[in-house]
N, C-alpha and C positions, 0 to 999 in steps of 0.2 A: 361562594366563588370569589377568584380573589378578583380585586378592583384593576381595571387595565389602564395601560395610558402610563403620567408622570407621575409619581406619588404627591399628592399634597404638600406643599411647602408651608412650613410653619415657621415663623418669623420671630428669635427671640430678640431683647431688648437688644443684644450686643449686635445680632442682625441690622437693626433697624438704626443703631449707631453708624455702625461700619455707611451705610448704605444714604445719611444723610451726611455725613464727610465726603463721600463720593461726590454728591450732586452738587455740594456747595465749591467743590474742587473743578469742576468740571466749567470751560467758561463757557459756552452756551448748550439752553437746554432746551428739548421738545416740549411738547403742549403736556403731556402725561408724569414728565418729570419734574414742570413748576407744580406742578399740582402737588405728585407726591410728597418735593419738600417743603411746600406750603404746612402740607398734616405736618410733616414731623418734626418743624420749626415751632409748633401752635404748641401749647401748656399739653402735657400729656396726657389725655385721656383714653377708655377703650374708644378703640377705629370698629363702625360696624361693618358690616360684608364688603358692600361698594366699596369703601376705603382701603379695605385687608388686601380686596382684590387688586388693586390700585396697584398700592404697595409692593403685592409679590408679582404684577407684572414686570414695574421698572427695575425691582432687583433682580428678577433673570436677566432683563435687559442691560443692568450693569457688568453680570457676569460675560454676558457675550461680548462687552465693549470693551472688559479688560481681555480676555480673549486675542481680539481681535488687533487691540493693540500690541499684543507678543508678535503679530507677522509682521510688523517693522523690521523690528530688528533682526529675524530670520530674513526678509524680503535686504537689509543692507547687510548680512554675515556672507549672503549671495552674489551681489554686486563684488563686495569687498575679494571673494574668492576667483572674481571673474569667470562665475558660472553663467550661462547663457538665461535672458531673464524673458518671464512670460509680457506680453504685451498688457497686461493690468497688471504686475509687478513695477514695467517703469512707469506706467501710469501713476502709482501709488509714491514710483521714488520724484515725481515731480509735480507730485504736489505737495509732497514735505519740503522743495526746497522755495514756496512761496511763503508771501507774507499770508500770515494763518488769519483770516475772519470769518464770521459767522458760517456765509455760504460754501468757504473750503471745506470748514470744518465739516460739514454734513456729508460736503462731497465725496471728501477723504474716507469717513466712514462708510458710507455709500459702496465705495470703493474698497474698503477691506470688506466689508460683506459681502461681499462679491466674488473676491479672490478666498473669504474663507470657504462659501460655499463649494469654490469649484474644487481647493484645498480638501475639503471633504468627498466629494463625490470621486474626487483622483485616490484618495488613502481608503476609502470604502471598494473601489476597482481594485487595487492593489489586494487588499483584503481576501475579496470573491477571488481573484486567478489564483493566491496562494491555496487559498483554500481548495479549488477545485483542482491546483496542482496537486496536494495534498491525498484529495480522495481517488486520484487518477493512480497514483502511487499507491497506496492502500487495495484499491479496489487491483492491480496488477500483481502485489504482491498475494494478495488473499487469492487470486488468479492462479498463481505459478505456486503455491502453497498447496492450492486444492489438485491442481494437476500432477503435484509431486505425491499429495497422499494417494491419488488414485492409482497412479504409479506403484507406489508403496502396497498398496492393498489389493493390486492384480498379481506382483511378486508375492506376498505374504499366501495370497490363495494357489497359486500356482506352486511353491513351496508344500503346501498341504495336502493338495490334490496329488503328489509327485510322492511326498511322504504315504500316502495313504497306498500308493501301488505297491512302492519298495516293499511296504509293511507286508501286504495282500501277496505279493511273489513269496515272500520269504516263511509265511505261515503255510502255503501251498506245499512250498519244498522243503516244509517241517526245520527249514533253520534256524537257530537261538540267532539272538540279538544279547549281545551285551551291550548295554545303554552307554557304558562307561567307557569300549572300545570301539567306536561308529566309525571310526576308522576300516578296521575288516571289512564292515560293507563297501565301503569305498572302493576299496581294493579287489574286490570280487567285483564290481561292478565296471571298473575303466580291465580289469582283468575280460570279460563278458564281452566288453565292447572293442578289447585287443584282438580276442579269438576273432568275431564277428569280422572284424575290417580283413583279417587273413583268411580265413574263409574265403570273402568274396573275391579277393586278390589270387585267388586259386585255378588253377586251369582248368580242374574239372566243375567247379563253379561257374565257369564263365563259359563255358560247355553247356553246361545246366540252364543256364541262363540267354543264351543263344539261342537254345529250342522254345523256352517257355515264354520269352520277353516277359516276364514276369518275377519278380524277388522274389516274393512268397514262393509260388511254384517253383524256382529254383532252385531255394533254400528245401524244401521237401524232397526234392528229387536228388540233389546233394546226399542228402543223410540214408533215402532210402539205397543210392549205391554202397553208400559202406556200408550199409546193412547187409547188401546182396555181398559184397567181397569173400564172406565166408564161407558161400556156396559153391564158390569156383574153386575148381584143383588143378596144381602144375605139377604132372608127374607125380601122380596121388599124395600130392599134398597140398594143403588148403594153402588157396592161393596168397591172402591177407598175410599169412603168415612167411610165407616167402618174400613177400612184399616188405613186412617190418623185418624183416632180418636184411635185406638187402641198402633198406633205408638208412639203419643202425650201423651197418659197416661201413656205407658211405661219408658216415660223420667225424 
């Protein structure tokens, strides 16, 4: 399992360069960092544990000090802009404009660690809302993706279900289908539903439909009249037939 936390810091010679030019740069220094450069001042030998560990404290703690000193000059790019400054921003720009001794010194730093920290907690916030903006957006889209499929997929069955009757009528009434003219069904179909609407636009339908308040029974009682028409005679002649010749002339 792998090891948690920072990884080990290992110190090479140019390391341990770098990092006593720092200390000797530096004009005052804590209790941890005389020590440090004390070792790395002394004739070169191996440092054991205590020492090492010495060592890779103070040079984190130089990394955070140079760090810390980049929010100067962010903290006066800001003044300079005439952007509105945090209350430990001017605190920071007024103590750089005293005379620097020991106990500024400390202060000052004091003092950007302070503002790095809140620095980070503000860009770690910023972080989290994008983020959560982020998955709000995701999780809405995958939202309105998955409502469009289901959409999609109550059409696709509805489609098949709809296919499946058309198919089921048309094998009934022994009709071909040409795959490659689906059009003809079409046609027969808004033709089906042309008769249908005149039909029921009809007088003796609406007749039919009067007595039965019912379509179904309408519809039957409809067809079963023009059934009967041919039973009836006018003047020993079947009546239908007087009927469509009288119809025919009128047109």
């Amino acid at each position: 399992m792998a090891a948690r936390g920072r990884p080990t810091k290992i110190l090479n010679q140019n390391d341990l360069l770098t990092l006593q030019q720092f200390l000797e740069n530096l004009p005052y220094l804590k209790k941890k960092q005389q020590q440090a450069l004390s070792l790395l001042q002394q004739a070169q030998a191996p440092f054991n544990q205590q020492q090492l560990s010495l060592l890779k404290t103070v040079d984190r703690e130089k990394n955070q000090f140079v760090q810390r000193q980049t929010l100067i000059e962010q903290i006066k790019l800001k003044q300079k802009n005439q952007q509105p400054l945090l209350a430990n921003e001017i605190e920071i720009l007024a103590l750089l404009k005293q005379d620097m001794d020991q106990d500024l010194f400390f202060r000052l730093d004091r003092a950007l660690e302070s503002y790095q920290k809140i620095e980070k907690a503000a860009l770690d916030n910023r972080i989290r809302l994008e983020n959560e903006h982020k998955r709000e957006i995701l999780q809405k889209s995958h939202k309105e993706l998955t409502e469009a499929q289901k959409k999609r997929n109550a059409e696709n069955q509805l489609k098949y279900a709809l296919g499946g009757i058309i198919l089921s009528i048309w094998k009934k009434a022994e009709w071909k289908i040409d795959p490659d003219h689906l059009e003809h069904v079409e046609h027969r179909i808004n033709n089906s539903f042309a008769t249908t609407a005149k039909i029921r636009k009809s007088v003796l339908y609406q007749e039919a439909f009067a007595m039965t308040q019912d379509h179904q029974e309408a519809q039957k009682l409809f067809f079963l009249a023009l059934e009967k028409l041919p039973t009836y005679n006018i003047q020993q002649e079947e009546f239908h037939k007087v009927l469509l010749k009288k119809v025919r002339e009128s047109q």
